[in-house]
Kinemage of the C-alpha trace (Angstrom):
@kinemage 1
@onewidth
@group {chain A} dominant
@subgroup {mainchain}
@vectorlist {calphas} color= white
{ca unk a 1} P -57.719 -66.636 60.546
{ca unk a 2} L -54.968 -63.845 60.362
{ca unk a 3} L -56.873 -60.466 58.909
{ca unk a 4} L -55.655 -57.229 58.139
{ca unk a 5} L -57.328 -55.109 60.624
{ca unk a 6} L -56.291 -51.727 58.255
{ca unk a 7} L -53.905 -50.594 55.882
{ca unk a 8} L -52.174 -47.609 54.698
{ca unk a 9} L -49.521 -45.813 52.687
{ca unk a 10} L -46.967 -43.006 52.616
{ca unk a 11} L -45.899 -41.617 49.550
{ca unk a 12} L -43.517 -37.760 49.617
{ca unk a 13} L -45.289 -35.094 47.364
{ca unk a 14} L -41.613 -35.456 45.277
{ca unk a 15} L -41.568 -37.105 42.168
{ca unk a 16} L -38.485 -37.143 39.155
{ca unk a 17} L -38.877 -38.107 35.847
{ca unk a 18} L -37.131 -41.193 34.631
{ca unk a 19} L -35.240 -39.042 31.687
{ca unk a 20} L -33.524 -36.824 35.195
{ca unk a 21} L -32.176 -40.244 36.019
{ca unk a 22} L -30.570 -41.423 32.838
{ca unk a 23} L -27.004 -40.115 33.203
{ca unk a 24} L -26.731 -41.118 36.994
{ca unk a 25} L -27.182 -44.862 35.611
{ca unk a 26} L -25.731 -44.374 32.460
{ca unk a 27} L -28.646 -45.093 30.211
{ca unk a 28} L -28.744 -44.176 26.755
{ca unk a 29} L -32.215 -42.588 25.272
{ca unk a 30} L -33.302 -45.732 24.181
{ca unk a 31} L -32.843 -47.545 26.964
{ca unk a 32} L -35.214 -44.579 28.813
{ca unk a 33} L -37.731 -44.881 25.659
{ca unk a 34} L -37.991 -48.752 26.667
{ca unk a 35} L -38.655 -47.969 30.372
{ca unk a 36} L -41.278 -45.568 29.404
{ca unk a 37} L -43.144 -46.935 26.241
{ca unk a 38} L -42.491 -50.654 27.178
{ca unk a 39} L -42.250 -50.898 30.888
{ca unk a 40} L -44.688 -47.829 31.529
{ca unk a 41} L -42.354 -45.699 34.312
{ca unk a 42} L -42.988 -41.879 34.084
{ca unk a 43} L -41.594 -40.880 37.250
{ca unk a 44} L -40.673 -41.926 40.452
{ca unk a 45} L -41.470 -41.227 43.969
{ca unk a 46} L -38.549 -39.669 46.018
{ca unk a 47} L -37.857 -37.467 48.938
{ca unk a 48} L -34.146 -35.750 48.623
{ca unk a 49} L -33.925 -34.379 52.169
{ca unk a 50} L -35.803 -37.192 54.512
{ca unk a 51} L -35.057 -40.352 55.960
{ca unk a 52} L -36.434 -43.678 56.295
{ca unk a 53} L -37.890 -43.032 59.671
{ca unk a 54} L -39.771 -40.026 57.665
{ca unk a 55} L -41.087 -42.421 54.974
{ca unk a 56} L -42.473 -44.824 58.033
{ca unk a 57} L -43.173 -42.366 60.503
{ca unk a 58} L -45.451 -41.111 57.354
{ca unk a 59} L -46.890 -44.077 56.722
{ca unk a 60} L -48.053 -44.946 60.559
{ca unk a 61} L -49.340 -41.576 60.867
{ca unk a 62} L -52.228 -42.391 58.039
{ca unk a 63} L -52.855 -45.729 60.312
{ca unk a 64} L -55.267 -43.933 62.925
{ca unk a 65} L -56.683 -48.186 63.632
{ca unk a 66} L -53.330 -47.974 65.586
{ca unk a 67} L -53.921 -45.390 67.845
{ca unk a 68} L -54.777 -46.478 71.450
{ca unk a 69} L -54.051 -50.192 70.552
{ca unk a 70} L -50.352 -49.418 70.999
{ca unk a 71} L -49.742 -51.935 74.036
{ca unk a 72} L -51.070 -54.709 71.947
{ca unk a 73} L -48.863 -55.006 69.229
{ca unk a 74} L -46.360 -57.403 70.185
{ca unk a 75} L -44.599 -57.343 66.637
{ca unk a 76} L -43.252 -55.043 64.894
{ca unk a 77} L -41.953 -56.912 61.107
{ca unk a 78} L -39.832 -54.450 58.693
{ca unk a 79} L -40.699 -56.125 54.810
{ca unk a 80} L -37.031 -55.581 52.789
{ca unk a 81} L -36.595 -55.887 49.252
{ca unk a 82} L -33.079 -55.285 49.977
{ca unk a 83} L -30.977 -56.556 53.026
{ca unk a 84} L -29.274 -53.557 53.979
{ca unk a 85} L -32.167 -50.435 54.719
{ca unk a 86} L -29.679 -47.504 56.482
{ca unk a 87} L -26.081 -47.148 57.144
{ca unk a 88} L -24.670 -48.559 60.142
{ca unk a 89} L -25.699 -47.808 63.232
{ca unk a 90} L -29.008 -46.034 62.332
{ca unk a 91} L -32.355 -48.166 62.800
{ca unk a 92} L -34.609 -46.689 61.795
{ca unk a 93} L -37.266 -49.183 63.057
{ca unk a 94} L -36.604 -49.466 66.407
{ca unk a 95} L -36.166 -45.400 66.889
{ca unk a 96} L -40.299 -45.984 65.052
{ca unk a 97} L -40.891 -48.302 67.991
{ca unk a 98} L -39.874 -46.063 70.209
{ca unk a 99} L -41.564 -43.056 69.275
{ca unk a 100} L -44.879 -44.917 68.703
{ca unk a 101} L -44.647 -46.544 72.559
{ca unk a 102} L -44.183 -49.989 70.986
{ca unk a 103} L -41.264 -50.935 73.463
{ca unk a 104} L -43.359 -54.199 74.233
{ca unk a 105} L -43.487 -55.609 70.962
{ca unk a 106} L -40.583 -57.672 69.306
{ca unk a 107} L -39.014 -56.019 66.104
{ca unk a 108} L -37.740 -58.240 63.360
{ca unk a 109} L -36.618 -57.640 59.525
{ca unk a 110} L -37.843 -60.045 57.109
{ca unk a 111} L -36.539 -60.151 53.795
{ca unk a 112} L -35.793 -63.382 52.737
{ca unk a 113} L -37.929 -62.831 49.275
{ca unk a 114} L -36.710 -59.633 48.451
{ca unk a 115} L -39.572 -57.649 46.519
{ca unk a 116} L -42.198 -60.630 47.673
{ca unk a 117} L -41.345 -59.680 51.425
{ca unk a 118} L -44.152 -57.984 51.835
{ca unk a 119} L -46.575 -61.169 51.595
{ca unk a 120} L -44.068 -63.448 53.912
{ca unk a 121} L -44.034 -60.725 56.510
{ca unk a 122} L -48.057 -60.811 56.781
{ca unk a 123} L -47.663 -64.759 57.275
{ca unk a 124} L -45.376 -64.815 59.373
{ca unk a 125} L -46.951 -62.343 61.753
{ca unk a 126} L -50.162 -64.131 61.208
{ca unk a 127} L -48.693 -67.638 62.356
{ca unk a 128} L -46.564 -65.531 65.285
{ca unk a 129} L -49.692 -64.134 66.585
{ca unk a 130} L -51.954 -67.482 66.330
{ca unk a 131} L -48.655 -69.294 67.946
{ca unk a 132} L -49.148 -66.851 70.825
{ca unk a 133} L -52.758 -68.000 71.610
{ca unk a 134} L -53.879 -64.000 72.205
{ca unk a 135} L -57.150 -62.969 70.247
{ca unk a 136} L -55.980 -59.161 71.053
{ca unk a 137} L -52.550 -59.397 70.322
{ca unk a 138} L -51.459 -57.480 66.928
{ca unk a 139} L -48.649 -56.935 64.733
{ca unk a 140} L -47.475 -54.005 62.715
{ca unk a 141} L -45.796 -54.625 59.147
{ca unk a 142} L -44.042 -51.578 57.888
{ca unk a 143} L -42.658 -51.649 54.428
{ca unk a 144} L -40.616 -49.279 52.317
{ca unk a 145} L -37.258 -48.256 51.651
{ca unk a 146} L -34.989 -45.539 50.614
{ca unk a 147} L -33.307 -45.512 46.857
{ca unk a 148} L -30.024 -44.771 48.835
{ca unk a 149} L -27.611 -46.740 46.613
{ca unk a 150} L -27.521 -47.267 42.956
{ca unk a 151} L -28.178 -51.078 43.576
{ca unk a 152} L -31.651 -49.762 45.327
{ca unk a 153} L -32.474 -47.331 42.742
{ca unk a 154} L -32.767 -49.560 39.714
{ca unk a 155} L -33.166 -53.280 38.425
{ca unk a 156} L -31.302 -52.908 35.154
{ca unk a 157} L -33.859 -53.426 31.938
{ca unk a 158} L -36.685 -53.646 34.495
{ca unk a 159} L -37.625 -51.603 37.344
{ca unk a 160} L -36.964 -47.983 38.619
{ca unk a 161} L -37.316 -48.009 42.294
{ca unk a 162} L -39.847 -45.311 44.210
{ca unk a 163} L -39.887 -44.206 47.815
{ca unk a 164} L -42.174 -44.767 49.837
{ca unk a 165} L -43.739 -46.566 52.744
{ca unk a 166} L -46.831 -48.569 54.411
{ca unk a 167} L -48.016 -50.100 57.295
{ca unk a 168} L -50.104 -52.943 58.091
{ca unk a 169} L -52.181 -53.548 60.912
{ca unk a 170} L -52.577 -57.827 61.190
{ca unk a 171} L -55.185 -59.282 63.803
{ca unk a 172} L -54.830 -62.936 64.298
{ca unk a 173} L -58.241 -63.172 63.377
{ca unk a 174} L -61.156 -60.480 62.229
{ca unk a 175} L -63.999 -59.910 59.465
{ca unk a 176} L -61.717 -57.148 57.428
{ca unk a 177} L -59.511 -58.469 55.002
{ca unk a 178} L -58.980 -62.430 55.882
{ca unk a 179} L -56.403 -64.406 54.510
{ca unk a 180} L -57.389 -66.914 52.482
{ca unk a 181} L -54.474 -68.463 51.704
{ca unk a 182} L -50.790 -68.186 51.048
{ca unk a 183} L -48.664 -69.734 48.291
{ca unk a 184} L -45.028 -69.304 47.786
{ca unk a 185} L -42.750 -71.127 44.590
{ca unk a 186} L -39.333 -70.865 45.975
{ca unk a 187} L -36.551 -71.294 43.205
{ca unk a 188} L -32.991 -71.988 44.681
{ca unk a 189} L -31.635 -72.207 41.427
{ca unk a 190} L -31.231 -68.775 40.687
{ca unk a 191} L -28.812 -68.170 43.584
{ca unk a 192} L -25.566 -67.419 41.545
{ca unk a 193} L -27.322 -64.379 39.100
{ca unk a 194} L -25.008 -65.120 36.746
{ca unk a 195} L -25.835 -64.560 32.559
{ca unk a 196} L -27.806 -68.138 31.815
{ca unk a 197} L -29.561 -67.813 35.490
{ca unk a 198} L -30.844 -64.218 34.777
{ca unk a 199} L -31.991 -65.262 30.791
{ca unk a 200} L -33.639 -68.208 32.556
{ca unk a 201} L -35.411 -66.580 35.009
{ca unk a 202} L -36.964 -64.076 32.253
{ca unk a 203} L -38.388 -66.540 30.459
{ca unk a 204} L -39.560 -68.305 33.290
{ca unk a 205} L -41.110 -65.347 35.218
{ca unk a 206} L -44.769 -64.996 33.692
{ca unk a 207} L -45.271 -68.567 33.689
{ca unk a 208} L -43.711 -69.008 37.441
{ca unk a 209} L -46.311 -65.684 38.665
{ca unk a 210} L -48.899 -67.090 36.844
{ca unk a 211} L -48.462 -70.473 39.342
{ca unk a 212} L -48.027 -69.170 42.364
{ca unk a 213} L -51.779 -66.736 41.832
{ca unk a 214} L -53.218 -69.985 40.316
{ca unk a 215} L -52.211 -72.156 43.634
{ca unk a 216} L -53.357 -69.174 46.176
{ca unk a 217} L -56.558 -69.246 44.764
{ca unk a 218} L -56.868 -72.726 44.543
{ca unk a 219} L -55.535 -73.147 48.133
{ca unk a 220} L -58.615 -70.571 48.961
{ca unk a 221} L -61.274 -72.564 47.589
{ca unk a 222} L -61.602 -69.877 44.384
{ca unk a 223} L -62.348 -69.805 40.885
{ca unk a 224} L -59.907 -67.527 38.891
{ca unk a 225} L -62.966 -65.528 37.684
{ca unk a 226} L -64.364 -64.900 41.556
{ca unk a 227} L -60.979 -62.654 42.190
{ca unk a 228} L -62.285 -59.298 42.294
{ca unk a 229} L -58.446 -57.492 41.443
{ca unk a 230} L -54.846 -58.553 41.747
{ca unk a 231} L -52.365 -55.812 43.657
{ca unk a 232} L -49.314 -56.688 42.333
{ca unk a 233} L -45.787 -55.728 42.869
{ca unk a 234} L -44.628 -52.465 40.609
{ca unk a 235} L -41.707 -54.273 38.881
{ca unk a 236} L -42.832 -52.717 35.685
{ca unk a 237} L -46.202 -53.253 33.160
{ca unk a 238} L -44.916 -55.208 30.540
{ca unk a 239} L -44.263 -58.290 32.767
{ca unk a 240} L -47.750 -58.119 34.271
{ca unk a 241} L -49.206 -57.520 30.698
{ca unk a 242} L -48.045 -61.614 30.671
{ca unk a 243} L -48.798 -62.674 33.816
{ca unk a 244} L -52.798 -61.409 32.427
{ca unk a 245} L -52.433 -62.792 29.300
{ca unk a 246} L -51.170 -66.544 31.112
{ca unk a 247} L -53.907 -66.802 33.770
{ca unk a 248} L -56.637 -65.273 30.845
{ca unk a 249} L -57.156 -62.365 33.734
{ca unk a 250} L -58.473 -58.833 32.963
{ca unk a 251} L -55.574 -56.424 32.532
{ca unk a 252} L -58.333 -53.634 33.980
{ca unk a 253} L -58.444 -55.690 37.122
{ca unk a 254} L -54.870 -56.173 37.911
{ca unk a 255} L -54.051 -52.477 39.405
{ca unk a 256} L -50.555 -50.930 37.781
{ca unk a 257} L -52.153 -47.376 38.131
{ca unk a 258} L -49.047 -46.681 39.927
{ca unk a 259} L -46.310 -47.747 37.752
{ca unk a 260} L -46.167 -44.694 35.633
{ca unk a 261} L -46.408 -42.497 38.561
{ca unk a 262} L -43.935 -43.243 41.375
{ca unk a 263} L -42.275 -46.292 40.491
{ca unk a 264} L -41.637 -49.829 42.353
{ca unk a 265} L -41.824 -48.784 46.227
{ca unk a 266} L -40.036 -52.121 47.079
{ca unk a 267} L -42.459 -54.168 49.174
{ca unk a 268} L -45.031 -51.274 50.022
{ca unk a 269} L -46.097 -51.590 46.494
{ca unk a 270} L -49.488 -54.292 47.307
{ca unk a 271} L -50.191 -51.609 49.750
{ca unk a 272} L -50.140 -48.899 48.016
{ca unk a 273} L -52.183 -50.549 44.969
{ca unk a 274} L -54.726 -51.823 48.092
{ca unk a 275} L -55.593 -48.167 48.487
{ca unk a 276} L -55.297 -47.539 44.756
{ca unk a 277} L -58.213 -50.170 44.301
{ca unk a 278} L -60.258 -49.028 47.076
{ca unk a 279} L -60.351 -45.647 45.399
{ca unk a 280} L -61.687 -47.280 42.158
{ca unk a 281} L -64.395 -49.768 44.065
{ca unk a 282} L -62.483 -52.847 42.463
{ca unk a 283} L -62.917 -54.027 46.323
{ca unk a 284} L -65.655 -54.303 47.774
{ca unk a 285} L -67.226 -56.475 50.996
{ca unk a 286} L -67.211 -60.225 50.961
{ca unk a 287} L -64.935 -59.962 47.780
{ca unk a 288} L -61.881 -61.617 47.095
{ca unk a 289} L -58.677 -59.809 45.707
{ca unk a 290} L -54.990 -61.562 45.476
{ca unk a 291} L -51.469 -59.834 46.271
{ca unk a 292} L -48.559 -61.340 44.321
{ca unk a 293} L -45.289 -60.841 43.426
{ca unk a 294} L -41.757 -62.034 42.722
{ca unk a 295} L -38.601 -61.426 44.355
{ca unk a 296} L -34.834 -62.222 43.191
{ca unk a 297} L -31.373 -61.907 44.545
{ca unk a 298} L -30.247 -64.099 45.668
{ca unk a 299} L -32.511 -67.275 45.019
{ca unk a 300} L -36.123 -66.188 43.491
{ca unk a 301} L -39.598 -66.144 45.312
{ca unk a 302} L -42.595 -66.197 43.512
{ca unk a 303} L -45.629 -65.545 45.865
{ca unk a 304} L -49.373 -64.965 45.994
{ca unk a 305} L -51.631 -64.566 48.621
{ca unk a 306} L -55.767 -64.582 48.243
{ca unk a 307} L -57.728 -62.161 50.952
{ca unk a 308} L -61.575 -61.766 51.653
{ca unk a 309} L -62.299 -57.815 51.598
């Protein structure tokens, strides 16, 4: 059973408040008032003079569980909200790789789910490593991008995007955070993004979420009431608010701590809010917690995945 063997996060000391941002995207002070009262952004995360490889170099560095197991990782999986990371020919990855000793392991992008990334990148290395038949193999998932294009620095009337990075060390089987189960709606009518698609998907979201946490813990053998937290994406408060109020959850047990203070960091965000709910004891040994999220452009994921702390 695929198990996170440890987890960490990156984020750069640098943070700018959402008001800084408002004439780069054009938004009036209204349209900042509704990001900060309704969506609950403060600030973001952001580091002006560094690069991706900084953000992940960051992140590995607080994964000491790596350290001397460097010849067993035999893949390396970059999570992407977006498809393109760095301008051509940088890869940032593979110079990671290289630095780290990883020249072994295989190095793939996944990012088929865009801001849900994050949870297919822990299955898939969990079904690559038990299709390899090696109880010591490993795989590293890295997530976390740069806000290097307006297009990656904000979801209009949603999200303000943070920088940022984690990494993920997945076992193919362990006692530290097991995977329970894995449940992904996949909605290939929202390819096109056009005006009726995107009003659609809004009023579909909550209920969609609310499924795909319902069917992971279902798949896991759970009762809603048994999930100890919920580490959700950072898309913004407001649309969590309604995920909580559909599945009758605790708002104090779904951990958005982070919204207000550095933003959406793409697909490190479950990451990120795993540390955030270590800090606060909302997981603790034998319990269960779920990671979910949703991801558009183009199509629409909506994911959820139960784990055993």
């Amino acid at each position: 059973m695929t198990a996170l063997l440890a987890v960490a996060d990156h984020l750069p000391p640098g943070r700018v408040p959402i008001e800084a941002l408002a004439g780069e995207f054009g938004l009036t002070p209204m349209q900042v008032k509704v990001f900060r009262r309704y969506h609950g952004f403060g600030e973001v995360s952001r580091d002006p003079g560094g690069t991706l490889l900084d953000l992940l170099r960051g992140a590995v560095a607080a994964l000491p569980a790596l350290r001397g197991r460097e010849q067993r990782v035999r893949y390396v999986l970059h999570a992407r909200s977006i498809p393109t990371v760095a301008p051509y020919p940088h890869h940032p990855v593979r110079e990671l790789c290289a630095e780290l000793g990883l020249g072994r392991a295989e190095v793939l992008a996944v990012g088929h789910h865009a801001c849900a990334s994050g949870l297919l990148a822990i299955d898939a290395a969990g079904r690559l490593l038990a299709a390899d038949g090696d109880p010591d193999g490993l795989a590293l998932v890295l997530a976390g991008e740069k806000a290097f294009t307006p297009e990656a620095a904000l979801v209009p009337g949603s999200s303000f995007f943070g920088e940022g990075a984690a990494a993920c060390l997945v076992a193919p089987g362990g006692e530290r955070d097991r995977v329970l189960s894995y449940a992904v709606d996949l909605r290939g009518e929202f390819d096109t993004g056009g005006p009726e698609q995107v009003q659609e998907f809004q009023r579909i979201y909550a209920d969609a979420l609310a499924g795909a946490v319902l069917a992971a813990v279902d798949r896991a053998g759970l009762a809603l009431d048994a999930v100890r937290a919920i580490l959700p994406h950072n898309v913004n408060r407001a649309a969590w608010h309604q995920v909580c109020r559909t599945l009758g959850y605790p708002r104090e047990r779904m951990v958005l701590d982070t919204v207000a203070s550095v933003g959406h960091v793409f697909c490190a965000d479950h990451f990120v809010n795993h540390r955030t709910a270590r800090e606060r004891g909302l997981l603790r040994p034998g319990e269960p917690y779920v990671m979910a999220a949703a991801g558009a452009g183009p199509g629409a994921a909506f994911a959820a995945m139960a784990l055993r702390h």
